[in-house]
N, CA, C and O of each residue as an XYZ file, in Angstrom:
436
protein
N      -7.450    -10.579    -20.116
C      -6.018    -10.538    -20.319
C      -5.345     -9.927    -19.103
O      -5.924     -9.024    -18.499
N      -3.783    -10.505    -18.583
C      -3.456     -9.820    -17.397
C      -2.689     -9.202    -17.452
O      -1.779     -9.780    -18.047
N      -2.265     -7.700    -17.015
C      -1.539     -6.967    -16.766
C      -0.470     -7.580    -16.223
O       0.530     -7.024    -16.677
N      -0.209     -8.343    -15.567
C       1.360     -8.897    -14.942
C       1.615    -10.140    -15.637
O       0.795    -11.058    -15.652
N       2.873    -10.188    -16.281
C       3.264    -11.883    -16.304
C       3.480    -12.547    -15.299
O       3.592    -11.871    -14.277
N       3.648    -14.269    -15.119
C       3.694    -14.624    -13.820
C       5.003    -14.207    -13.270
O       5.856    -13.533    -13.848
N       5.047    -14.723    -12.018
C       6.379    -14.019    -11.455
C       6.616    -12.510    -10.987
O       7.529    -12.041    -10.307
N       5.690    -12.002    -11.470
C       5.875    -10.298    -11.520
C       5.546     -9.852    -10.221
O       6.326     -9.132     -9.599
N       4.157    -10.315     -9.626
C       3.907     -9.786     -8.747
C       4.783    -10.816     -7.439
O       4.144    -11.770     -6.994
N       5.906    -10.616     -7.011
C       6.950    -11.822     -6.322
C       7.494    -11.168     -5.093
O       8.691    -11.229     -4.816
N       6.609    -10.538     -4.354
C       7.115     -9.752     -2.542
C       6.027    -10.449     -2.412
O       5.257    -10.821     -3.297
N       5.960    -10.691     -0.806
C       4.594    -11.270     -0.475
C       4.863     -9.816      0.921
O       5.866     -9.460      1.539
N       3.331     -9.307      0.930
C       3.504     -7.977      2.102
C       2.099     -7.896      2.940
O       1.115     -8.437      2.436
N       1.997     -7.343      3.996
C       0.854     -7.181      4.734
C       0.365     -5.824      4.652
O       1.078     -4.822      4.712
N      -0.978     -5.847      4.503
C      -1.676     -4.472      4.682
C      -2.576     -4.175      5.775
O      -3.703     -4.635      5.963
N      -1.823     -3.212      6.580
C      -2.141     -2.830      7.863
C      -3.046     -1.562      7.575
O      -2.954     -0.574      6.847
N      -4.009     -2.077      8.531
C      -5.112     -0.771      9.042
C      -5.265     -0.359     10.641
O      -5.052     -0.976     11.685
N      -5.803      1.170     10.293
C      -5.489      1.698     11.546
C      -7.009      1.349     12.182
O      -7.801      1.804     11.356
N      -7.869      0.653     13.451
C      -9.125      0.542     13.760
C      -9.094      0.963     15.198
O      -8.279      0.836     16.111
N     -10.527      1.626     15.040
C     -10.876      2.140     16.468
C     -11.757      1.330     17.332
O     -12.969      1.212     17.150
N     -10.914      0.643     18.512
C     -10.832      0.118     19.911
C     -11.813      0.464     20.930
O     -11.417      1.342     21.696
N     -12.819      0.079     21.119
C     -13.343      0.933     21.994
C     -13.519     -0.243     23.596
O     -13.711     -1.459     23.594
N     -13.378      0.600     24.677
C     -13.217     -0.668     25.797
C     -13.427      0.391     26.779
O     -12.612      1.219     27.186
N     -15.091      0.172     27.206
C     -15.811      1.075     28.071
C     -15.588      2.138     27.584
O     -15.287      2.176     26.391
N     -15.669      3.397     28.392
C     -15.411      4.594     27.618
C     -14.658      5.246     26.989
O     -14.816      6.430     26.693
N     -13.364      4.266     26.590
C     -12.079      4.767     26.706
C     -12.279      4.172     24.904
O     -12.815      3.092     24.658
N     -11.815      4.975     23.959
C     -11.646      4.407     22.237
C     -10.251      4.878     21.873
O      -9.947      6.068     21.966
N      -9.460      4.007     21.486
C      -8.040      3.579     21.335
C      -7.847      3.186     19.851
O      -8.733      2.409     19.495
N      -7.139      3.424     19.075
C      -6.720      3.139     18.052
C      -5.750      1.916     18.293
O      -5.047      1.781     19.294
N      -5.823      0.997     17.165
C      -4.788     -0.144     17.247
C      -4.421     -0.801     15.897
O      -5.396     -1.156     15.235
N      -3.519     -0.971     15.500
C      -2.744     -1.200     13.749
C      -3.215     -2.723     13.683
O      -2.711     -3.642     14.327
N      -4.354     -2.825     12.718
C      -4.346     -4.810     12.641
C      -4.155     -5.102     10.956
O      -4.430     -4.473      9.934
N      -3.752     -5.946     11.158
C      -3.140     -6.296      9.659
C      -4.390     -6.914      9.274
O      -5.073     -7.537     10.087
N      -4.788     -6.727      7.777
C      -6.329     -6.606      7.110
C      -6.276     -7.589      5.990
O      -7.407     -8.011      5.751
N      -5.243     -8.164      5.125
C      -4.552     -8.527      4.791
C      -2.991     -9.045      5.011
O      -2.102     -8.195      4.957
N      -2.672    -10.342      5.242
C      -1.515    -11.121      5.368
C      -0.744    -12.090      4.088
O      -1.231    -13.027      3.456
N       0.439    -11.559      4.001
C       0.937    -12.533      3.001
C       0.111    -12.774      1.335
O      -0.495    -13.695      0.788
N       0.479    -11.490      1.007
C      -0.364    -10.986     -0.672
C       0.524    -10.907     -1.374
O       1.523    -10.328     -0.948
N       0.525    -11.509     -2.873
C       1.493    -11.298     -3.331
C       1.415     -9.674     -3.991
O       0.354     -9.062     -4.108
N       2.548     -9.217     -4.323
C       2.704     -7.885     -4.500
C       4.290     -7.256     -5.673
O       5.336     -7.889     -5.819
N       4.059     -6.335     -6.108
C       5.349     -6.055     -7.266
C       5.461     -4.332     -6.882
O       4.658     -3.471     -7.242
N       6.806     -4.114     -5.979
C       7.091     -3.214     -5.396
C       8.410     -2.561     -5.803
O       9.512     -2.974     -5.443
N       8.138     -1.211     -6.802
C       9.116     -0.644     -7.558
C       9.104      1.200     -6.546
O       8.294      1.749     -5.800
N      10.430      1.555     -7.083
C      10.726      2.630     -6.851
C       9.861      3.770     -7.522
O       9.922      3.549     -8.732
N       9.087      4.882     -7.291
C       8.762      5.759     -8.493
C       9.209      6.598     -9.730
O       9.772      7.562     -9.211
N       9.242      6.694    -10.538
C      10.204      7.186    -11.235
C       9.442      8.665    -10.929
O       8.429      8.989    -10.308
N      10.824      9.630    -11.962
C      10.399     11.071    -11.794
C       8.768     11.473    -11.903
O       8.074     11.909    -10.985
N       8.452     11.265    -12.970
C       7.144     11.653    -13.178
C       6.159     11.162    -12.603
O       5.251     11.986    -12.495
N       5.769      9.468    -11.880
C       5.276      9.664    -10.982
C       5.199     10.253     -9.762
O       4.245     10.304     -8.986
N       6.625     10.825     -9.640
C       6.491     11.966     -8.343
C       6.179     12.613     -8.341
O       5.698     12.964     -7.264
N       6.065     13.566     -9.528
C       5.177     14.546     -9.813
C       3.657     14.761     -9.591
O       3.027     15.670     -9.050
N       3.147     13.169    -10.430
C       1.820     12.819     -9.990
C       1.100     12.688     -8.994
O      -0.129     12.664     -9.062
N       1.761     12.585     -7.933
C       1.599     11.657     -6.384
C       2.080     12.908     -5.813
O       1.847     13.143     -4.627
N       2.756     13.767     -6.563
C       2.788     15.655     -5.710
C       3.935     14.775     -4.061
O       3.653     15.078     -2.902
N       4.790     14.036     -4.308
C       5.232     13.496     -3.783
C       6.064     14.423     -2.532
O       6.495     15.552     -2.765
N       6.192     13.812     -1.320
C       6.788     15.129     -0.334
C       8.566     14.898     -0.648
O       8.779     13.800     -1.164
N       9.491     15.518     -0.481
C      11.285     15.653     -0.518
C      11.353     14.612      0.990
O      10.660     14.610      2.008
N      12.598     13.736      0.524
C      13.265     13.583      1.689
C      12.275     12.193      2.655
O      11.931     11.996      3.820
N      12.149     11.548      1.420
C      11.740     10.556      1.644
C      11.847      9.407      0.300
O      12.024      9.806     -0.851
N      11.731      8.178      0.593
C      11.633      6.907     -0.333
C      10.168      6.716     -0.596
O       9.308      6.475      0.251
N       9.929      6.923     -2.499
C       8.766      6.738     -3.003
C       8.694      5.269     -3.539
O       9.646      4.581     -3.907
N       7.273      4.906     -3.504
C       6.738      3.140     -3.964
C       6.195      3.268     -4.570
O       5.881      4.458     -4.567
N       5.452      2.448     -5.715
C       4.576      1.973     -5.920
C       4.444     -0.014     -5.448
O       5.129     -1.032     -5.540
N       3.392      0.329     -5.054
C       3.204     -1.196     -4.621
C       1.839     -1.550     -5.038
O       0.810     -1.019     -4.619
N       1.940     -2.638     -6.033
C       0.820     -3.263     -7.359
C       0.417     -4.583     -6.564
O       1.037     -5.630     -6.380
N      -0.803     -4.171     -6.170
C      -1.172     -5.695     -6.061
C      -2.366     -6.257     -6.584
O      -2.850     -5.401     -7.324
N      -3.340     -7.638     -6.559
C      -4.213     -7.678     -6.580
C      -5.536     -7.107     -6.504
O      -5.814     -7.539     -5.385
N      -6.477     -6.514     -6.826
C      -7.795     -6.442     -6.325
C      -8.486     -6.389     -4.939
O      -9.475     -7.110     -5.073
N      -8.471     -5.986     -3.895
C      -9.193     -6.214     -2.837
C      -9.701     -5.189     -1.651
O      -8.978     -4.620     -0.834
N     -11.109     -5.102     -1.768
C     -11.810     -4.336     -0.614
C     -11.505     -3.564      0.378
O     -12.247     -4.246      1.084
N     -11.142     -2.840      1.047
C     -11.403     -1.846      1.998
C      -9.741     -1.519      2.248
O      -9.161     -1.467      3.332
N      -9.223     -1.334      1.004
C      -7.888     -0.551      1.065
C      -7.892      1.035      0.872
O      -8.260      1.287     -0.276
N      -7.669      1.941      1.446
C      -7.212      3.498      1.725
C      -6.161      3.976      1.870
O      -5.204      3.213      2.002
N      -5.934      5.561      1.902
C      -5.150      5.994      1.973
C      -4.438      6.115      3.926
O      -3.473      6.741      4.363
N      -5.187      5.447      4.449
C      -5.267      5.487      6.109
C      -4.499      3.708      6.301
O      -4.468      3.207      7.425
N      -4.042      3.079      5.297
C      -3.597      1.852      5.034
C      -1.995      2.142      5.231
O      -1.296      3.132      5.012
N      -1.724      0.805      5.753
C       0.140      0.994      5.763
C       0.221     -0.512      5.077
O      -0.696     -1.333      5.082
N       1.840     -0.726      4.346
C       2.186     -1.860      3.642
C       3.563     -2.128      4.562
O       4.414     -1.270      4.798
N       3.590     -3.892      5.150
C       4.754     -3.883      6.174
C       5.046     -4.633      4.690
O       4.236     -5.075      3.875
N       6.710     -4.599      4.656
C       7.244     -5.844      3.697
C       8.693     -5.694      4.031
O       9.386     -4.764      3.618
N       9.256     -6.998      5.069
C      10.541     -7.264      5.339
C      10.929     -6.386      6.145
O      11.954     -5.826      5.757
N      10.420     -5.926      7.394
C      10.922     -4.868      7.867
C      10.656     -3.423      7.945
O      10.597     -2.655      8.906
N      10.501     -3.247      6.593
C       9.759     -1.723      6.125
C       8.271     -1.637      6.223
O       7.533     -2.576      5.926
N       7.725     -0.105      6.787
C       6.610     -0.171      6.780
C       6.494      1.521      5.596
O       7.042      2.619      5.697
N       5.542      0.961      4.607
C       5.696      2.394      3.715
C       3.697      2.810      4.198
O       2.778      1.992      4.219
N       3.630      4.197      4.488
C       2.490      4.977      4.134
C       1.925      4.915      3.071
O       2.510      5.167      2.018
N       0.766      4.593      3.131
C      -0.104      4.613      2.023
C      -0.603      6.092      1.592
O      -1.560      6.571      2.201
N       0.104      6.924      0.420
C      -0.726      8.175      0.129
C      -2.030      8.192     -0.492
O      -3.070      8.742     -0.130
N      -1.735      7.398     -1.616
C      -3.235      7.163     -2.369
C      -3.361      5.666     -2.885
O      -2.540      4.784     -2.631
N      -4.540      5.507     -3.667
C      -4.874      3.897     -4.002
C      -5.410      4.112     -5.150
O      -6.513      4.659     -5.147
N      -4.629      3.653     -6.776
C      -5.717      3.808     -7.594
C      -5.738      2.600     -7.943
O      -4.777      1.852     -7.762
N      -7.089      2.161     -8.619
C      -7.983      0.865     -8.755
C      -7.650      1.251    -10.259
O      -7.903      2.396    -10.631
N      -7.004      0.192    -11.271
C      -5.654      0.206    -12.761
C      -6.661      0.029    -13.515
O      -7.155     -1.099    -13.505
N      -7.250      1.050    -14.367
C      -8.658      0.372    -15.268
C      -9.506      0.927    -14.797
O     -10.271      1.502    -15.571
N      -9.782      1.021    -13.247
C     -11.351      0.741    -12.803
C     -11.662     -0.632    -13.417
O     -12.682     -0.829    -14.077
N     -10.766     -1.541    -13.178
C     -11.641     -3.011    -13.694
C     -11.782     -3.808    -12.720
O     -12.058     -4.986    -12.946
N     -11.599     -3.270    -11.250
C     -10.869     -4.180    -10.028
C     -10.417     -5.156     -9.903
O     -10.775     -6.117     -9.222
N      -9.154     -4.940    -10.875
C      -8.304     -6.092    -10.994
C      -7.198     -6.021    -10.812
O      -6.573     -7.081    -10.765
N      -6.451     -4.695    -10.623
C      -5.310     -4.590     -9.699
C      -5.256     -2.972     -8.974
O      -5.821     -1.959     -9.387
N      -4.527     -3.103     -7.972
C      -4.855     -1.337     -7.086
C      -2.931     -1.070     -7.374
O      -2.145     -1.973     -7.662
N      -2.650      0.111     -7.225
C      -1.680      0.597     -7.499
C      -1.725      1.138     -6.095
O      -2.844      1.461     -5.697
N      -0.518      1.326     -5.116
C      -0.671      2.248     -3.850
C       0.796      2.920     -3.989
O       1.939      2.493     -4.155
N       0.262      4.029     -3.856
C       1.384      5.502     -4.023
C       1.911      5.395     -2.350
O       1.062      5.587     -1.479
N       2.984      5.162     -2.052
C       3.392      4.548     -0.875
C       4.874      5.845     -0.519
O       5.555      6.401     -1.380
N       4.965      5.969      0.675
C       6.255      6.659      1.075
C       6.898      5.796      2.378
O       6.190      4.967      2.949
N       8.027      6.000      2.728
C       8.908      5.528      3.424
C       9.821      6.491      4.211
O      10.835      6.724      3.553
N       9.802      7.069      5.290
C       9.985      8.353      5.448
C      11.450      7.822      6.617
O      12.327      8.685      6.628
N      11.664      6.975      7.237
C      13.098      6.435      7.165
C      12.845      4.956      7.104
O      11.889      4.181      7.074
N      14.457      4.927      7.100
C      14.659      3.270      6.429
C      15.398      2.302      6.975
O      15.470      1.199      6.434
């Protein structure tokens, strides 16, 4: 049975990771998108998840629901339309890996 009706999950967003570059002796960090064009259902947090997420002041809180998929962290960024939100945490909805929840901030806009 699915947690979203259709339509629900209706942003399509990229999930960027941070990877380490290495070119001769020199190791460089560089942002590559790990995921392109996912669909995704991206709400504001309400109070009490801010609480949960121990959320920082003086910033724009997310949740951003998406699909299921592999080697997402808290070292993850979500671009969508412009905005790029921080990934704080990732919880996997169930433990059934069938959808990840990402506790996301936006620190300007």
């Amino acid at each position: 049975m699915s947690m979203f009706r259709a339509g629900e999950l209706n942003r399509w967003i990229s999930i960027i990771k941070p990877m380490q570059v290495k070119k001769g002796s020199f190791t460089s960090t560089k942002e590559t998108a790990i995921y392109e064009d996912i669909p995704a259902q991206i709400r504001p947090m309400r109070g009490r998840e801010r609480l949960e997420a121990k959320a920082i002041t003086n910033t724009e809180n997310f949740v951003v629901t998406i699909r299921y998929r592999d080697g997402i962290d808290a070292t993850c960024k979500v671009k969508y339309k412009g905005h790029t939100y921080e990934v704080q945490s990732v919880v996997n909805t169930v433990t059934a890996d069938r959808y990840l929840e990402l506790y996301c901030i936006e620190k300007t806009r």
